[in-house]
C-alpha positions, 0 to 999 in steps of 0.5 A, a space after each residue: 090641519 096636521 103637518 108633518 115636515 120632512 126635512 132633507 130630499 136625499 134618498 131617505 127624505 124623498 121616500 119618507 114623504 113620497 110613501 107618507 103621501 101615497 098612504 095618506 092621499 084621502 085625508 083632507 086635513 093633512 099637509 107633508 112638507 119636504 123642506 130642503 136647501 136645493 130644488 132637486 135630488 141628487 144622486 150621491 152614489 153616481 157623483 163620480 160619474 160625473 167628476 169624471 165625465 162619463 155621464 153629463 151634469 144633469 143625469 144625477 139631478 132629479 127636480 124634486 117638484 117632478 117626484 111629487 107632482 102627482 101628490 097635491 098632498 105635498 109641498 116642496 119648500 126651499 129654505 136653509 133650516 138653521 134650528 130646531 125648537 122640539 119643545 115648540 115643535 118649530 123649525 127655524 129656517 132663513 125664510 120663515 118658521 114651520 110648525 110641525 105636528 110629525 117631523 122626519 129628520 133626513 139632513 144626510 152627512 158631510 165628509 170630516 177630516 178627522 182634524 187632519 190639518 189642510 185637509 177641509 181647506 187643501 182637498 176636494 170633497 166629492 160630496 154633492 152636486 157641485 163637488 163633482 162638477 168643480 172636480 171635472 173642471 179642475 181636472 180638465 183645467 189640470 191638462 189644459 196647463 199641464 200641457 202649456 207648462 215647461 217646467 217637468 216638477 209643476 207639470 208632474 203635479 198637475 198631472 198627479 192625483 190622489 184619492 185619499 180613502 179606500 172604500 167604496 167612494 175612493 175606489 169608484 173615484 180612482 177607478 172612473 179618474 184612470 178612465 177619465 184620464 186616458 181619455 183627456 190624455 188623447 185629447 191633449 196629446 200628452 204621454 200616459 206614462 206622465 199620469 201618476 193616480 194613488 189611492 191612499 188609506 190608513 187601513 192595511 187594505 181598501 174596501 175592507 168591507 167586502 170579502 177577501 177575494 173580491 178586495 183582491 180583484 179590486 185591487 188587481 183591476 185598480 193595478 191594471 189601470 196603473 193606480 197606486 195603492 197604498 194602505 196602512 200609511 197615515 195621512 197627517 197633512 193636506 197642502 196647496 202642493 200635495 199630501 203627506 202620506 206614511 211620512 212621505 210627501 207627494 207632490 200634487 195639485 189634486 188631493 180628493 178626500 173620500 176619507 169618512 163622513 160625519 152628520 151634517 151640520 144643523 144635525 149637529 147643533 140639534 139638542 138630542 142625544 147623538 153617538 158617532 159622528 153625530 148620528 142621532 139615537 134612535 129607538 127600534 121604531 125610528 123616533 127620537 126616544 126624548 120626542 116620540 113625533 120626531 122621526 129619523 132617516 137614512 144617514 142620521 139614524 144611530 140604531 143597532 138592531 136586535 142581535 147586531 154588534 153595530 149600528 145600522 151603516 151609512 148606506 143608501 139600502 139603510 134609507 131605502 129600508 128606514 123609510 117604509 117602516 117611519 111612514 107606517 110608523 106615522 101613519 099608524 099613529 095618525 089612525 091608532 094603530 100598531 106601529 112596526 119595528 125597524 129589522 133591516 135585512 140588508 142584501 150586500 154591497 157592490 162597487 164599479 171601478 170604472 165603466 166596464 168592471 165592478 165587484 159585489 156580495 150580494 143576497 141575503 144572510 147566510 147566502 151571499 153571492 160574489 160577483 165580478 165585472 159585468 155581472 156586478 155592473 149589471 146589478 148596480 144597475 139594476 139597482 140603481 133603476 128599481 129606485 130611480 122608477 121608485 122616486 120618479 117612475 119609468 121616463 127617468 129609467 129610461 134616461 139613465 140607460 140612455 146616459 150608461 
């Protein structure tokens, strides 16, 4: 019997496996095997929602035996993978080894720090699941002693936050904190004018991405909900008490990183060739080119395309569009017939700055649409929905328009 292992249940791995598993439903002598550290699927482009108490815990897990239920083709095994033999075609994890006979690489990234001293060790990371939930109790555990503290420099910084990063991440964290904030000031009855919130990035603007417009409005609103923004200054320092920005100390018990990401660890240590911050090289057809059944996905992949200056980004539209192409790919292999190319057309970007405002260029090449406040929520929504009924039909749809 064939195996083919996906390993990773990010955005990327669930799609792989879940198309693989439609299009190769009838044959019988054939087994997909998801193979990831946590029972469920998280979605990482709603983690501030949670480190800042909008929606609860459980609306960003999805239980990765609910996406396949309906496919007794797939088996989804948890298992922390420590190495890959590509030669042997196995892959070594803490419980047992896997052989395999196709292998879909989708680990994802981490967050780096650049070798930013007390960063990994000083900083929040807003990376996962369990990120965003210690970050909402910190949060919340810095007003309950905020409030009890009679000394005013401790209480500023326990009241200070600060988002290192200004792109899409840090903008969606500072935005939903100055929200989040608000709030708790009501609950604990402590004046706003004590709250003191910084975004800081090194470049000379956030979201450097989006078009010059929407980074003014972006920062218009940031203004409007009293965050500091503060580019072109060089963070050189992470501490218990603060960060060091522009030379400047600031002094506070909540530095968040969202600063850039790098592959992740077992990506890492795997002997193939990598470019970036260990992003696996990959050909127009997804394969690594030194093991052709060897598959990449979403955050992993290092391609430029055809006419492209750069490789593909490390956006959830990457894996969204990688994953069709490999699971045609495989099963053309299976059934010797003509695999595809990897041209991804990607259809823009949006960001929310908390609950009630966002900004987005969104189309196709050459006709990009530039949207702001409810119109850019209402896409990011859309968006949001057409995958989630994707991954696990309309009852999950349904959930999120309840939890929004």
């Amino acid at each position: 019997m064939k195996q083919i292992i996906v390993l990773g249940g990010g955005y990327g791995g669930i799609l792989t496996a879940k198309k693989l598993a439609k299009r190769l439903r009838k044959q019988k002598d054939l087994r997909i095997t998801l193979i990831d550290r946590k029972p469920y699927h998280t979605l990482l482009t709603e983690l501030h929602e949670v480190a800042a108490n909008r929606v609860e815990e459980d609306s960003i897990k999805i239980d990765l035996k609910k996406v396949f239920s309906g496919f007794r083709n797939v088996d989804v095994v948890l298992d922390e993978i420590g190495g890959i033999d590509f030669d042997g075609q196995t892959l070594r994890g803490e419980k047992q080894t896997y052989n395999y006979d196709y292998l879909v690489i989708g680990t994802g990234s981490k967050p780096t720090f650049f070798g930013i001293p007390g960063a990994d060790q000083h900083a929040f990371t807003l990376w996962s699941y369990d990120d965003a939930v210690r970050l909402k109790e910190h949060t919340l555990n810095m007003f309950r002693k905020a409030v009890l503290e009679r000394d005013p420099q401790v209480r500023k910084e326990m009241l200070t936050f600060v988002v290192v990063g200004g792109g899409f991440t840090g903008v969606e964290m500072i935005g939903e904190l100055a929200e989040f904030t608000q709030q708790l000031c009501k609950e604990f009855y402590v004046d706003p004018s004590e709250v003191t919130l910084h975004v800081a990035d090194m470049v000379d603007k956030i979201l450097p991405i989006l078009p010059e417009p929407l980074i003014r409005k972006a920062e218009k609103r940031l203004r409007k909900m009293d965050v500091n923004i503060i580019t072109g200054s060089k963070i050189t320092e992470v501490k218990p008490d603060g960060v060091t920005v522009g030379g400047s100390d600031i002094k506070s018990r909540t530095v968040i990183w969202t600063a850039g990401v790098e592959g992740s660890d077992v990506v890492g240590n795997m002997d193939v060739e990598q470019k970036g911050r260990k992003r696996i090289l990959t050909n127009d057809k997804l394969q690594v080119p030194a093991h052709p059944n060897v598959y990449v996905v979403g955050d992993n992949i290092f391609y430029i395309p055809e006419g492209a200056a750069a490789p593909v980004p490390q956006m959830v539209e990457n894996a969204e569009l990688a994953a069709p192409v490999i699971a045609h790919n495989i099963v053309a292999e299976l059934l010797n017939k003509p695999m595809k190319s990897y041209k991804p057309t990607f259809h823009g970007t949006m960001v929310c700055i908390g609950s009630r405002y966002g900004v987005a260029n969104v189309g196709v090449p050459g006709h990009m649409f530039r949207l702001s406040g409810f119109l850019a929520m209402l896409v990011k929504h859309m968006i949001n929905m057409l995958y989630l009924f994707q991954v696990c039909g309309f009852n999950k749809v349904y959930h999120y328009l309840l939890h929004e």
